[in-house]
PyMOL CGO cylinders between C-alpha atoms (Angstrom):
from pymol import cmd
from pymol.cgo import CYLINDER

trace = [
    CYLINDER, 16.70, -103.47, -93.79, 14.64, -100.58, -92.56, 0.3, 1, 1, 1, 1, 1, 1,
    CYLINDER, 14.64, -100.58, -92.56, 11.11, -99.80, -93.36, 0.3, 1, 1, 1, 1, 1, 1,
    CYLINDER, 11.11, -99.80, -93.36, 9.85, -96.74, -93.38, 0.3, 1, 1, 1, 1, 1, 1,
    CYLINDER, 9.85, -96.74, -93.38, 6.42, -95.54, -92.09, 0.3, 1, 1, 1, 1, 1, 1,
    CYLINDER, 6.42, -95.54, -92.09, 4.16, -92.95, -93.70, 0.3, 1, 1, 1, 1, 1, 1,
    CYLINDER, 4.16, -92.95, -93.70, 5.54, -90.35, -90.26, 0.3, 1, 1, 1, 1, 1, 1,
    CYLINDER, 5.54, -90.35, -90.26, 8.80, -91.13, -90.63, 0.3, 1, 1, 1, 1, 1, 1,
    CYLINDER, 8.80, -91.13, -90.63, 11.28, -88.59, -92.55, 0.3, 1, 1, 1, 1, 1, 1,
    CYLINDER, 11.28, -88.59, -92.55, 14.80, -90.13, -93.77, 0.3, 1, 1, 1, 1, 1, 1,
    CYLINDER, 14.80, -90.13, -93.77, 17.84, -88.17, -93.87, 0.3, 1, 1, 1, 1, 1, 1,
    CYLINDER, 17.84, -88.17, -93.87, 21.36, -88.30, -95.25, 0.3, 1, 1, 1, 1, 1, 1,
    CYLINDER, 21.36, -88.30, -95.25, 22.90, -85.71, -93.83, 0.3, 1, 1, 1, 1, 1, 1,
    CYLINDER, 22.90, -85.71, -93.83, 26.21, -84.95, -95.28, 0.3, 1, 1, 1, 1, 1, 1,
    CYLINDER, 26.21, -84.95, -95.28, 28.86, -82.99, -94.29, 0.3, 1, 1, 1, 1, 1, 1,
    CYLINDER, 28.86, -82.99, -94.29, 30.53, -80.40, -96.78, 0.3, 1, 1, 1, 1, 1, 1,
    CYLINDER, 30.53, -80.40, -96.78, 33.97, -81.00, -98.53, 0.3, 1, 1, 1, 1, 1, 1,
    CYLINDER, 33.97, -81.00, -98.53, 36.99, -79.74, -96.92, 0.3, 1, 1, 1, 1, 1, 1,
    CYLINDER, 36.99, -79.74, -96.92, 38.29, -75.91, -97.03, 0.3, 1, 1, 1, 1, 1, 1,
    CYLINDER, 38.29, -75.91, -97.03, 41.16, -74.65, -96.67, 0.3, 1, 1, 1, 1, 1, 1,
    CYLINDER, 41.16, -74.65, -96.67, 40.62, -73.16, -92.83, 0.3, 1, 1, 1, 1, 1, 1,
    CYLINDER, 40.62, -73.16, -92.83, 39.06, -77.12, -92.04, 0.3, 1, 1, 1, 1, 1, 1,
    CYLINDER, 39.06, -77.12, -92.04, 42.86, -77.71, -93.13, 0.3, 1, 1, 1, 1, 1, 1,
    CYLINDER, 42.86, -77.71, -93.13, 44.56, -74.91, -90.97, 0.3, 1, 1, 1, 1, 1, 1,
    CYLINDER, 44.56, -74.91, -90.97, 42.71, -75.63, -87.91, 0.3, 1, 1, 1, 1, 1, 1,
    CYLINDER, 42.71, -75.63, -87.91, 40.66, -72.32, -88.13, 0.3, 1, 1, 1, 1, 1, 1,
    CYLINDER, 40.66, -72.32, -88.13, 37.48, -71.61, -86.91, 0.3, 1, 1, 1, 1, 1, 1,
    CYLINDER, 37.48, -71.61, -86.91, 34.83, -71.18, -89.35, 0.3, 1, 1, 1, 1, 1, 1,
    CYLINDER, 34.83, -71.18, -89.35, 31.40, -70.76, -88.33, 0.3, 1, 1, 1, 1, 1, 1,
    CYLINDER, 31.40, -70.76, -88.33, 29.18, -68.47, -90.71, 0.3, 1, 1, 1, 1, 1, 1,
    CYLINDER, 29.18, -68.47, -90.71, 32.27, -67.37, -92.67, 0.3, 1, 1, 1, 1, 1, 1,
    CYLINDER, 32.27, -67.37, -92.67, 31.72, -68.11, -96.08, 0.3, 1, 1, 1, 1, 1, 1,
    CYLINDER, 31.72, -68.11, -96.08, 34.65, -69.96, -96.92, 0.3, 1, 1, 1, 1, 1, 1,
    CYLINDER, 34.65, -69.96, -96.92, 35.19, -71.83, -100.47, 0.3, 1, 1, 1, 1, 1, 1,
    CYLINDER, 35.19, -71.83, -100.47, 36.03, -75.29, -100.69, 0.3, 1, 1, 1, 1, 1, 1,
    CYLINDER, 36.03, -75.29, -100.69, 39.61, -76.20, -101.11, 0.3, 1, 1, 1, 1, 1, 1,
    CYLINDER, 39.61, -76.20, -101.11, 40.99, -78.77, -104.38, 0.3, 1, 1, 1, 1, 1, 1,
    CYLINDER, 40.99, -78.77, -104.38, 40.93, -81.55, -101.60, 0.3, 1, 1, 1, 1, 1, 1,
    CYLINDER, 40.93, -81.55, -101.60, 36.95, -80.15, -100.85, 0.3, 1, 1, 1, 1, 1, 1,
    CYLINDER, 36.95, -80.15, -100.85, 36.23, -80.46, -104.95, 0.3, 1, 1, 1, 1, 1, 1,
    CYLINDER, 36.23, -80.46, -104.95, 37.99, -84.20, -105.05, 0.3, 1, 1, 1, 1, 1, 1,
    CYLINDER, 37.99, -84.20, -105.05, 35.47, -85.04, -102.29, 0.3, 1, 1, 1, 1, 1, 1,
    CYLINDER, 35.47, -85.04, -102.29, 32.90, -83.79, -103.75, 0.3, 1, 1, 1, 1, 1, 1,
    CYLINDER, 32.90, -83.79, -103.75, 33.42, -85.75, -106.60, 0.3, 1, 1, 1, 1, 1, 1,
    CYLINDER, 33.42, -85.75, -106.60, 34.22, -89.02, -105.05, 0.3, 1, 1, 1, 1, 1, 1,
    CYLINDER, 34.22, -89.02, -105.05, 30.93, -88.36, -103.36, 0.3, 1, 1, 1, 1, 1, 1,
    CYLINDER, 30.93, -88.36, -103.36, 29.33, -87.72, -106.65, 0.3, 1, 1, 1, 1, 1, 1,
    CYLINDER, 29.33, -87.72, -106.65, 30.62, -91.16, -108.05, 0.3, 1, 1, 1, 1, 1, 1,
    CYLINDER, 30.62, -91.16, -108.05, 29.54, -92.85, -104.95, 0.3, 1, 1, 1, 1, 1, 1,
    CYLINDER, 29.54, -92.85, -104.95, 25.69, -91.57, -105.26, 0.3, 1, 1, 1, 1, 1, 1,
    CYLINDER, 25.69, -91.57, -105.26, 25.28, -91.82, -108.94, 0.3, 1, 1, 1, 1, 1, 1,
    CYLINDER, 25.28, -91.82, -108.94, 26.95, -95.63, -108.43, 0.3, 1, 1, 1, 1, 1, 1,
    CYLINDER, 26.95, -95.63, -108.43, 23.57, -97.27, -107.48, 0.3, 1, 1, 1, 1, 1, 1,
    CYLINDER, 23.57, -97.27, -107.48, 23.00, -95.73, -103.87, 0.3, 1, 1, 1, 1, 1, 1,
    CYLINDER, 23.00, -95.73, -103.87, 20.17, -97.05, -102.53, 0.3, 1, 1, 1, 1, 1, 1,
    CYLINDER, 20.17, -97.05, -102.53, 18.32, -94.26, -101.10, 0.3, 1, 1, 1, 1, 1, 1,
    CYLINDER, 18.32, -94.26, -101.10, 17.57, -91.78, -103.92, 0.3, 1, 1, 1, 1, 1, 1,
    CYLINDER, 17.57, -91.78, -103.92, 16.62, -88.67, -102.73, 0.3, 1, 1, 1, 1, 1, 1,
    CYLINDER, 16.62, -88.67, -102.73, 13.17, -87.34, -103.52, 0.3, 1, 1, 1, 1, 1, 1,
    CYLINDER, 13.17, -87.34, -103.52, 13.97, -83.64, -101.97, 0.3, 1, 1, 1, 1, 1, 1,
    CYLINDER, 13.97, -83.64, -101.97, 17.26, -81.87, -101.33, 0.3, 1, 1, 1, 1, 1, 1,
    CYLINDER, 17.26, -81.87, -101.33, 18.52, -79.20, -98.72, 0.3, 1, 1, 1, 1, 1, 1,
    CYLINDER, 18.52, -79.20, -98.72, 21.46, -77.32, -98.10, 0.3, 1, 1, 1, 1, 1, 1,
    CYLINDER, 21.46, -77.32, -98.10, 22.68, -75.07, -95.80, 0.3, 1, 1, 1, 1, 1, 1,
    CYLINDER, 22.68, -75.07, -95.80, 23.01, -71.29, -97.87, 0.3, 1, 1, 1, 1, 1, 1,
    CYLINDER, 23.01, -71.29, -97.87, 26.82, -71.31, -97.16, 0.3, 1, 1, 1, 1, 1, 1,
    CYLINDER, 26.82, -71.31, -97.16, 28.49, -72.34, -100.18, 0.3, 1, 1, 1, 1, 1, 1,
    CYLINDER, 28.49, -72.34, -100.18, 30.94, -74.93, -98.75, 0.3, 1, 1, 1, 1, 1, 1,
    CYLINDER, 30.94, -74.93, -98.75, 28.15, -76.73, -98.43, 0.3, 1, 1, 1, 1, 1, 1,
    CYLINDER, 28.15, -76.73, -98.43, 26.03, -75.61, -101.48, 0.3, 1, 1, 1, 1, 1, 1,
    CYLINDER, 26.03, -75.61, -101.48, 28.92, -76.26, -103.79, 0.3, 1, 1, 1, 1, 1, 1,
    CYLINDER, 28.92, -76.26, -103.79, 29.29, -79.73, -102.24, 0.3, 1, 1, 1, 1, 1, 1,
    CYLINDER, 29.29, -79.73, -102.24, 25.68, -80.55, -102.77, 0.3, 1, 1, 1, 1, 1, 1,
    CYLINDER, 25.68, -80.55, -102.77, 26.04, -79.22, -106.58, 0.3, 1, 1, 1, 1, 1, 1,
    CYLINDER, 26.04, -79.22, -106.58, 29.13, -81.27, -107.24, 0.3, 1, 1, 1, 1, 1, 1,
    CYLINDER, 29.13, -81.27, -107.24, 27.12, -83.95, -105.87, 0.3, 1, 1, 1, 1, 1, 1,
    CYLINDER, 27.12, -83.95, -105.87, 23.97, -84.07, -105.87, 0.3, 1, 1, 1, 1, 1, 1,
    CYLINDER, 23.97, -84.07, -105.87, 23.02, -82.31, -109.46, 0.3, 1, 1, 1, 1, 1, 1,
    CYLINDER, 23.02, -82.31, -109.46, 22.71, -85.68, -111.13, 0.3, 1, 1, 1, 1, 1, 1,
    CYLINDER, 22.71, -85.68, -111.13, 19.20, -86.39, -109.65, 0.3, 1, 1, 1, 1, 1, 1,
    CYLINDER, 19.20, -86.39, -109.65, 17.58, -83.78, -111.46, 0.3, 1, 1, 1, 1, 1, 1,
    CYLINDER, 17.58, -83.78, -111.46, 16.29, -81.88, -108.40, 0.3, 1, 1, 1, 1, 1, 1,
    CYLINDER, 16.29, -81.88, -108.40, 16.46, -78.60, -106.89, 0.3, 1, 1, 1, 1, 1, 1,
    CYLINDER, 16.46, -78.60, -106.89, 18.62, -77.80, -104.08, 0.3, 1, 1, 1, 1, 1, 1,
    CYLINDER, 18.62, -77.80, -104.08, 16.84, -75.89, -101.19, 0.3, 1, 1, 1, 1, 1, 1,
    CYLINDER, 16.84, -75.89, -101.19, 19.18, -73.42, -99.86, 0.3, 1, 1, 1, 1, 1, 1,
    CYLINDER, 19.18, -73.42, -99.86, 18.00, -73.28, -95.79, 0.3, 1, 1, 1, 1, 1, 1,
    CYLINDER, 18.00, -73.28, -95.79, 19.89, -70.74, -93.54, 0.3, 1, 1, 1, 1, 1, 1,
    CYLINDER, 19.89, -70.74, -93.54, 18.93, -72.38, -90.48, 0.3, 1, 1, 1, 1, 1, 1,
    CYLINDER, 18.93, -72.38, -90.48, 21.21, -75.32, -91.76, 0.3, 1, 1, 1, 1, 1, 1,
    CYLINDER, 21.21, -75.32, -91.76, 24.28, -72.98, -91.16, 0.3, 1, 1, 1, 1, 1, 1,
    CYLINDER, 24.28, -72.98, -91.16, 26.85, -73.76, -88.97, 0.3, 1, 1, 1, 1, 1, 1,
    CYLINDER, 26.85, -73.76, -88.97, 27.07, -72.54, -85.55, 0.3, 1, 1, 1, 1, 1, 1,
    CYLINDER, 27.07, -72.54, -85.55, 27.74, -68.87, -85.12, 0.3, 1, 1, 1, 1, 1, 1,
    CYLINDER, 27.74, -68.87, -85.12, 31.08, -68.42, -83.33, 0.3, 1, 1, 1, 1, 1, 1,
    CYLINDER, 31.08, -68.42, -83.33, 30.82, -65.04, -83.02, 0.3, 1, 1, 1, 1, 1, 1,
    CYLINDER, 30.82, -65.04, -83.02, 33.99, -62.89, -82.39, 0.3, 1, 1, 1, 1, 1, 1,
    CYLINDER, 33.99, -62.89, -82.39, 36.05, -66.37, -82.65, 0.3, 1, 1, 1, 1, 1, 1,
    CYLINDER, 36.05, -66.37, -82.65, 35.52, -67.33, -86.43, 0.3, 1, 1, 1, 1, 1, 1,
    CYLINDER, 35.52, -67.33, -86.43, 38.98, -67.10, -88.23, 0.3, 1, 1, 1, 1, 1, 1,
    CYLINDER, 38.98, -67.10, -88.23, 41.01, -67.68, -85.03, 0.3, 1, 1, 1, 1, 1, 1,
    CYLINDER, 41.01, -67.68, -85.03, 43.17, -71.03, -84.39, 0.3, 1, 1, 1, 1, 1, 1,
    CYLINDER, 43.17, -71.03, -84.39, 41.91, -73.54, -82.55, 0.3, 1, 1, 1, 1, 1, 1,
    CYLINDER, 41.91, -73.54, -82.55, 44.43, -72.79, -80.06, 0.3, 1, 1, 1, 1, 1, 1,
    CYLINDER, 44.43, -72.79, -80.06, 41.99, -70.21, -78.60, 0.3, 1, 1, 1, 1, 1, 1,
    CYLINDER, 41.99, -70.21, -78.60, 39.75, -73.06, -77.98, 0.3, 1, 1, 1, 1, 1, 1,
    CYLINDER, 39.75, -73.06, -77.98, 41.75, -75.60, -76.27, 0.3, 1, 1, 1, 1, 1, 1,
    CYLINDER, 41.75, -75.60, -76.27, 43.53, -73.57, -74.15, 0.3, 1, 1, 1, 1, 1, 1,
    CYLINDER, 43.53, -73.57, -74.15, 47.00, -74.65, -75.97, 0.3, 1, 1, 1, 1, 1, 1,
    CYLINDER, 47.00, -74.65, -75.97, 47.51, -70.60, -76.21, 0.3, 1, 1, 1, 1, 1, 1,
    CYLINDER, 47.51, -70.60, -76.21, 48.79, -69.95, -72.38, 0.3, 1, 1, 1, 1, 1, 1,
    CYLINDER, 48.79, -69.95, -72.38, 48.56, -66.11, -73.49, 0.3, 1, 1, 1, 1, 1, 1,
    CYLINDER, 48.56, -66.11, -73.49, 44.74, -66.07, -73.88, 0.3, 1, 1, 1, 1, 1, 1,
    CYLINDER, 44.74, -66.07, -73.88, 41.81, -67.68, -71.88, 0.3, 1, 1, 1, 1, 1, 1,
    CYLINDER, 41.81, -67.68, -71.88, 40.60, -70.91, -73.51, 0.3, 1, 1, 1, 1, 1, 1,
    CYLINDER, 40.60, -70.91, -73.51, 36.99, -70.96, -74.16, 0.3, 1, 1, 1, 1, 1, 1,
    CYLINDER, 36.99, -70.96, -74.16, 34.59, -73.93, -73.29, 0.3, 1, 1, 1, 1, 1, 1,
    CYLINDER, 34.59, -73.93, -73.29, 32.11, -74.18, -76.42, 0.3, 1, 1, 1, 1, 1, 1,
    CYLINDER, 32.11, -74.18, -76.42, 30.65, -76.92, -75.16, 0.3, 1, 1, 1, 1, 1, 1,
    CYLINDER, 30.65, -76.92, -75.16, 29.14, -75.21, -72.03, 0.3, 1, 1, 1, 1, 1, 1,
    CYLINDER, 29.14, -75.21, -72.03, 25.83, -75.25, -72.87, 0.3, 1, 1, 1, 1, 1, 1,
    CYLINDER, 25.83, -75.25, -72.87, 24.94, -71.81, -72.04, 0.3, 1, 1, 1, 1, 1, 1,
    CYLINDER, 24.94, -71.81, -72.04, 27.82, -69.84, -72.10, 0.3, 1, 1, 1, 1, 1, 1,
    CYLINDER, 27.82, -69.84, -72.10, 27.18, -66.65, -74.22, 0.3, 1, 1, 1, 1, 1, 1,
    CYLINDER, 27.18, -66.65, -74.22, 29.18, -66.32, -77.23, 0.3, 1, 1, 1, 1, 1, 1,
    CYLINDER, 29.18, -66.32, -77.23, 29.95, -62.50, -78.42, 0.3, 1, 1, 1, 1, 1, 1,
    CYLINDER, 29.95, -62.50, -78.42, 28.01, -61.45, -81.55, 0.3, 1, 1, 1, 1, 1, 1,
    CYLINDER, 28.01, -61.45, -81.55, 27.24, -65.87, -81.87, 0.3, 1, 1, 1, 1, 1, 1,
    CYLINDER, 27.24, -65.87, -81.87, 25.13, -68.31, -80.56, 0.3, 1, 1, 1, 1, 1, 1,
    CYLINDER, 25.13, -68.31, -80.56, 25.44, -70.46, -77.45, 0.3, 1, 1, 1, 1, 1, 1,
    CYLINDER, 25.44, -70.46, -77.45, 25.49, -74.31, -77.41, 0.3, 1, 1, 1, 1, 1, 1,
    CYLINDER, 25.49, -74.31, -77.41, 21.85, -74.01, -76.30, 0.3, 1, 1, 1, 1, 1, 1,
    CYLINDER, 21.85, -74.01, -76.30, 20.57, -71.65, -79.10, 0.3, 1, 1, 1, 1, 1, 1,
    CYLINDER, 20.57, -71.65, -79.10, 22.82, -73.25, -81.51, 0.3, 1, 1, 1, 1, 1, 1,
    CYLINDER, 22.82, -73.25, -81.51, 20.94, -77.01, -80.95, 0.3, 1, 1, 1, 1, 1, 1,
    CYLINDER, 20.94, -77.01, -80.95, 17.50, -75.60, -80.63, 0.3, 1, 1, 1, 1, 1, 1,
    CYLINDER, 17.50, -75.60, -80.63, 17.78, -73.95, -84.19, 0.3, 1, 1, 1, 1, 1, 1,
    CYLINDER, 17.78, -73.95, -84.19, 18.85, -77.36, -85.56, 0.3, 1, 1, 1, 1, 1, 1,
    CYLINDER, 18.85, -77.36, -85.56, 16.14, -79.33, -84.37, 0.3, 1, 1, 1, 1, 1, 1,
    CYLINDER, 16.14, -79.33, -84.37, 13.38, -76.76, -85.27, 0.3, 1, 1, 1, 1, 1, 1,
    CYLINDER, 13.38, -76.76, -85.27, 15.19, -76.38, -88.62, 0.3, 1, 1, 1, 1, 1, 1,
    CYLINDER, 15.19, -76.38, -88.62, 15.30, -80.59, -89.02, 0.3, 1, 1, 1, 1, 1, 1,
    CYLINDER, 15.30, -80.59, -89.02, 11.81, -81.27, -87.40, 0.3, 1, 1, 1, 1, 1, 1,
    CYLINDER, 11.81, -81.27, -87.40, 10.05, -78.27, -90.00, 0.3, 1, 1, 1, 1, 1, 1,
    CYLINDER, 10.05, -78.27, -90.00, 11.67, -79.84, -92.77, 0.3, 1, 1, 1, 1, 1, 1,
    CYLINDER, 11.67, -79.84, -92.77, 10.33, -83.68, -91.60, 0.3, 1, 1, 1, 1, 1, 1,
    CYLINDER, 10.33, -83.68, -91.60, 6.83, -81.96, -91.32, 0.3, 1, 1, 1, 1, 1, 1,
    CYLINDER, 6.83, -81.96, -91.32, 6.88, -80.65, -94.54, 0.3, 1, 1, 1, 1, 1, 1,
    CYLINDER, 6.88, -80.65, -94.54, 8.14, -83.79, -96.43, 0.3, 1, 1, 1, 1, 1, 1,
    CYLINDER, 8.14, -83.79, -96.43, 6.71, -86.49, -93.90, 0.3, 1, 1, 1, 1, 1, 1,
    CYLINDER, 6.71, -86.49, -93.90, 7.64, -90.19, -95.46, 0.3, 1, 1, 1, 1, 1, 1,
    CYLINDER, 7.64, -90.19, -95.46, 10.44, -89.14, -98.00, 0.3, 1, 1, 1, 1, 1, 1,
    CYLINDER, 10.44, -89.14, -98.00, 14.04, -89.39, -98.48, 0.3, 1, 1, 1, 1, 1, 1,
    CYLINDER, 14.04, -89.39, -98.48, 16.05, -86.24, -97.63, 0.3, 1, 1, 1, 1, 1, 1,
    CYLINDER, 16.05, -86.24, -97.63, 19.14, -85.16, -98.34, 0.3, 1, 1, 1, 1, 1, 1,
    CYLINDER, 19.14, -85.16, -98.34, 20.70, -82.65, -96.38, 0.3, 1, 1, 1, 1, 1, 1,
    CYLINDER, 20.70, -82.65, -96.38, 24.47, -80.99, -96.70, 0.3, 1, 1, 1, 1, 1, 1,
    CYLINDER, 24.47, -80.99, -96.70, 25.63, -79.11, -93.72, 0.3, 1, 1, 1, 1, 1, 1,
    CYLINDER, 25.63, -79.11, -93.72, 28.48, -78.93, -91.83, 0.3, 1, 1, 1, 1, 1, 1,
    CYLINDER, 28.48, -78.93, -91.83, 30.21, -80.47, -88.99, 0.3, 1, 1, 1, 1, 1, 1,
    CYLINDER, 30.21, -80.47, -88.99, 28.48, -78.80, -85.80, 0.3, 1, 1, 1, 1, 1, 1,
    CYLINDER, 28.48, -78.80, -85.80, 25.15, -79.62, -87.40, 0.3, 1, 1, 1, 1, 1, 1,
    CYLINDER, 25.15, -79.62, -87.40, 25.75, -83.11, -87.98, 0.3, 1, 1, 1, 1, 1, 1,
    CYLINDER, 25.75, -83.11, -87.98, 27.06, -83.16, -84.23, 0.3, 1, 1, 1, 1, 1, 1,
    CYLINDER, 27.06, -83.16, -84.23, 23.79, -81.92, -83.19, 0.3, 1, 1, 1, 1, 1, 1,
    CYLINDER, 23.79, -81.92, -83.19, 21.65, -84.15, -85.61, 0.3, 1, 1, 1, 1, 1, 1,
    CYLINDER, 21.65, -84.15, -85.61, 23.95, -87.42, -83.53, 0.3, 1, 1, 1, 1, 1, 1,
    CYLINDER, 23.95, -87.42, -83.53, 23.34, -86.14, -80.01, 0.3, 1, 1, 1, 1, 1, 1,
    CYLINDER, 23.34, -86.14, -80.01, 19.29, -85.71, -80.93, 0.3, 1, 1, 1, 1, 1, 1,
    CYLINDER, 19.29, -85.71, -80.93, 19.04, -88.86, -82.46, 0.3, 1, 1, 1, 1, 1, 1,
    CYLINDER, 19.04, -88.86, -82.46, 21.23, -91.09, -80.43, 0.3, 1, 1, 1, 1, 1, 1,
    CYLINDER, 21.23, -91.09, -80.43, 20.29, -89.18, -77.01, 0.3, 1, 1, 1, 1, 1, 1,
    CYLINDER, 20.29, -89.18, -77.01, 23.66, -88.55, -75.97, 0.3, 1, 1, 1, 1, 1, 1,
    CYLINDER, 23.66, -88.55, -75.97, 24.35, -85.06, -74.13, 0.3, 1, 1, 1, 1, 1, 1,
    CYLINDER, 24.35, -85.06, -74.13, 25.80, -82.03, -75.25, 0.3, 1, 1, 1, 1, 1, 1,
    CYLINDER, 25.80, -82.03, -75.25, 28.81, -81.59, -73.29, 0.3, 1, 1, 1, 1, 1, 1,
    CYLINDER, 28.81, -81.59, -73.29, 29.61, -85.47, -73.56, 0.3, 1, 1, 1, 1, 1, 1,
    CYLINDER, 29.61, -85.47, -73.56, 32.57, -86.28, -75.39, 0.3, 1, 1, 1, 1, 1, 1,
    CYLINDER, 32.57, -86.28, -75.39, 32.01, -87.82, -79.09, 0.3, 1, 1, 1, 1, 1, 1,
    CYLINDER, 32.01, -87.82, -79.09, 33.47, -91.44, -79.99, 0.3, 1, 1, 1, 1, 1, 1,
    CYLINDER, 33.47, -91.44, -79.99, 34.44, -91.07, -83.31, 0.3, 1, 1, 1, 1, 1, 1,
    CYLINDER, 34.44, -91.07, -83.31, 35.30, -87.80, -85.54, 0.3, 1, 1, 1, 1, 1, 1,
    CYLINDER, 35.30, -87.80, -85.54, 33.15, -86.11, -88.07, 0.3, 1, 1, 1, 1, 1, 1,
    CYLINDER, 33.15, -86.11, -88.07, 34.69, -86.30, -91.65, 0.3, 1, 1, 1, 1, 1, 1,
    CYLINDER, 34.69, -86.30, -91.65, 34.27, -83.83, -94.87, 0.3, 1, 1, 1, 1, 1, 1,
    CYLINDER, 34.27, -83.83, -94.87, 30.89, -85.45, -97.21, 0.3, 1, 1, 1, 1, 1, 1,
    CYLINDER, 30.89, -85.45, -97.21, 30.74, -88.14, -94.87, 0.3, 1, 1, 1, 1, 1, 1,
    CYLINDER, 30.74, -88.14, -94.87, 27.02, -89.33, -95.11, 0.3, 1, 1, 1, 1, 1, 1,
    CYLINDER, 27.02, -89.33, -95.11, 24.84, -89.87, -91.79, 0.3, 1, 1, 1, 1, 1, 1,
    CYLINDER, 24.84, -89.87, -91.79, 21.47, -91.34, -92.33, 0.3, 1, 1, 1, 1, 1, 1,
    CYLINDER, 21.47, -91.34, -92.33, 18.80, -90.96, -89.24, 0.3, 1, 1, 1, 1, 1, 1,
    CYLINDER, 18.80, -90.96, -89.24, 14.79, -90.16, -89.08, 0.3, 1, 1, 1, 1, 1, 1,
    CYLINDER, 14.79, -90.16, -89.08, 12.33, -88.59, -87.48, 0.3, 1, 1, 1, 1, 1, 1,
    CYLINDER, 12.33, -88.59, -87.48, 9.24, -89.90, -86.47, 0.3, 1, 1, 1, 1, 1, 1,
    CYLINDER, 9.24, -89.90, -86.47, 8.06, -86.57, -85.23, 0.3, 1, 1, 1, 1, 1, 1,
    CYLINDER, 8.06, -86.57, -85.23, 9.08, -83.49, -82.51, 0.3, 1, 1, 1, 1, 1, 1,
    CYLINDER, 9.08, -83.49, -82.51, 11.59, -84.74, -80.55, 0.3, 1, 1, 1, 1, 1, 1,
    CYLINDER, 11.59, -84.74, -80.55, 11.47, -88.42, -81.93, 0.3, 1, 1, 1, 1, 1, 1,
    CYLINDER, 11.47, -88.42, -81.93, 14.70, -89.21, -83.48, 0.3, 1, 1, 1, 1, 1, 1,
    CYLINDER, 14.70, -89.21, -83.48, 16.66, -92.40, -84.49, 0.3, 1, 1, 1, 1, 1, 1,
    CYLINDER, 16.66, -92.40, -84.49, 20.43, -92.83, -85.65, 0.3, 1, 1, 1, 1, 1, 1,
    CYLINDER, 20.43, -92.83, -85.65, 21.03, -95.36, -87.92, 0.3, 1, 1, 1, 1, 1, 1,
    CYLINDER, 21.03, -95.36, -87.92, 23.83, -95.76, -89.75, 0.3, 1, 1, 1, 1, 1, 1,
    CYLINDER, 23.83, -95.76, -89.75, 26.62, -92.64, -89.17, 0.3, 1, 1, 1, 1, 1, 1,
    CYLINDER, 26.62, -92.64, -89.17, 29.59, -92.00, -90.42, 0.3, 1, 1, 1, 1, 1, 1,
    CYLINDER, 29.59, -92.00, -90.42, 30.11, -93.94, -93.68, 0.3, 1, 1, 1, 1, 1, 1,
    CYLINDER, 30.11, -93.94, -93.68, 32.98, -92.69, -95.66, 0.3, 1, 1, 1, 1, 1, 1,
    CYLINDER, 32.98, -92.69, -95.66, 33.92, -95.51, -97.73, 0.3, 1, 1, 1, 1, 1, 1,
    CYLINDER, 33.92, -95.51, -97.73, 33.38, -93.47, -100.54, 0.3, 1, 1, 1, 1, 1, 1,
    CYLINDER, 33.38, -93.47, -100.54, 36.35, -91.25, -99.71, 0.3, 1, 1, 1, 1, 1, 1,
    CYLINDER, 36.35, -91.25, -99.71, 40.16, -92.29, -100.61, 0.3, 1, 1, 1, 1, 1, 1,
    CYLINDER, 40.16, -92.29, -100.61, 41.26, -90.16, -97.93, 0.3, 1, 1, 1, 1, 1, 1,
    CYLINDER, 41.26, -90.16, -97.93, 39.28, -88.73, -94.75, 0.3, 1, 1, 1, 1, 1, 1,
    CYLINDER, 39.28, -88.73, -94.75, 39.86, -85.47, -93.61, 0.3, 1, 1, 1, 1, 1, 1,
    CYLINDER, 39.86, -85.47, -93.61, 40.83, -84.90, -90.35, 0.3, 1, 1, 1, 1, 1, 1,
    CYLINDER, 40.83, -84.90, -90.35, 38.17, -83.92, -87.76, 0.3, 1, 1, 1, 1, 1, 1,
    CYLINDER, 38.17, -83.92, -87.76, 37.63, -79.90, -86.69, 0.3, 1, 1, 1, 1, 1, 1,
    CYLINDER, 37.63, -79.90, -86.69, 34.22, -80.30, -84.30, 0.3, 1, 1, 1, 1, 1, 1,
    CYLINDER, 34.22, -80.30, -84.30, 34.13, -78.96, -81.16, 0.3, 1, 1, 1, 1, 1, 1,
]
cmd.load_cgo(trace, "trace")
């Protein structure tokens, strides 16, 4: 069991249900995109799954302003009774002149266009954010929020880049390392931080609330 000091913050960062561009392999970023009928059924299996007896009630909530993931936290989350902070440094990267285009683009499976290596760390992004400013703004987003609720539960839905982030602070792996294990839609990913640049992974990835995953679209 863990035990909590009176500097530690607890999160549960969750990732939003699925859309319909997480489906067609498009690039999303700060496009506000809806959450598909697979994205609601998440939601709700999430729902059921937190109002079921989990045992880490929230006592404040956050989500990014983008409403895949405010309409996941809604669907829910609104069964604790508690606002939902809507926090636009939460967002999801900012692709820039790439969000809507097919992942093609990215992986250099298009032989007609240059791929483009997003996880370069300070390559320059058109009208976006690099790797680099991308990271920084989660941690100072995720390290303000731990300040300003030090020793509670927090739950936190964001997206897939974020919660890609949140793993590489807390477990110390580096940013152009390759990941083990995919990122799922309302997965939950529970980690803490004991204070500026003192983080801990715990448990990640649980999704045995879902009845089927989603398939993976994190660079």
């Amino acid at each position: 069991m863990q035990h909590k000091t009176l500097n530690q913050t607890h999160f549960w960062l969750v990732r939003h249900g699925e859309t319909e561009w997480n489906a067609l392999r498009r690039l999303q970023g700060w496009r506000d995109t809806p959450l598909s009928e697979t994205g609601q059924a998440q939601a709700e299996q999430l729902r059921a799954h937190l109002a079921g007896g989990f045992p880490h009630p929230p006592q404040v909530i956050y989500s990014s302003d983008l409403r895949r993931a405010y309409d996941t936290a809604v669907a829910a989350a609104s069964h604790y009774g508690l606002p939902i902070h809507r926090d636009p440094a939460l967002r999801e990267r900012n692709y820039g002149i790439y969000e809507g285009q097919d992942w093609a683009l990215l992986n250099g499976a298009d032989a007609t266009r240059p791929a483009v290596n997003f996880r370069q760390l300070h390559q320059p992004i058109e009208n976006g954010e690099s790797l680099a400013q991308f990271a920084e703004r989660i941690q100072q987003a995720f390290e303000r929020i731990a300040r300003q609720h030090s020793g509670n539960n927090v739950m936190v839905f964001a997206h897939g880049g974020v919660i890609d982030i949140a793993w590489r602070l807390a477990s110390q792996v580096p940013f152009d390392a390759p990941r083990p294990s995919p990122i799922h839609n309302t997965s939950i990913n529970h980690f803490c931080i004991h204070g500026p640049g003192h983080w801990e992974a715990i448990n990640w990835g649980q999704t045995g609330h879902l009845e089927q995953e989603a398939r993976d679209d994190v660079i």
